[in-house]
N, C-alpha and C positions, 0 to 999 in steps of 0.2 A: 740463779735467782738473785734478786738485787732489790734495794728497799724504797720507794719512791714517796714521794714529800709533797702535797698539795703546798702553794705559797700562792699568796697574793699578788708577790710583786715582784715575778721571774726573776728581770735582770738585777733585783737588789739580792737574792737570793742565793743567785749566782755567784757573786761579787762577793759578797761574804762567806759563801763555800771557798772559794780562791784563797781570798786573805786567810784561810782558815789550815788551806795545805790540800785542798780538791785538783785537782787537774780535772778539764775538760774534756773527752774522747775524743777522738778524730772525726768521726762518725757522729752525725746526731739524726736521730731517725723521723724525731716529729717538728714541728715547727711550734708547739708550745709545752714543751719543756728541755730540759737540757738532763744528758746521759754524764756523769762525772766518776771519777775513780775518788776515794778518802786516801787519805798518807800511803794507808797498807795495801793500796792498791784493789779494796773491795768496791764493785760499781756500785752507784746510787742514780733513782732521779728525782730531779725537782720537776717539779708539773704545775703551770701556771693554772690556778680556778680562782676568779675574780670573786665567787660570793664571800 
């Protein structure tokens, strides 16, 4: 189980996950959002929804 995050604006969301201590997966399953690990290594995703 893992906790997923609508955002407006993917790759700014991303970017700040990173600066933050996120790493990226290897792996990314959908092409609008991205799969990320937090410091402790728990997954997360952000999920792009433009409303």
């Amino acid at each position: 189980m893992h906790f997923g995050f609508q955002v407006a604006d993917l790759e700014a969301a991303v970017a700040e996950a990173l600066a933050l201590g996120a790493a990226l997966t290897d792996h990314q399953p959908q092409p609008r959002g991205r799969v990320l690990f937090d410091p402790a290594g728990h997954p997360f995703r952000l999920c792009h929804d433009p409303s």
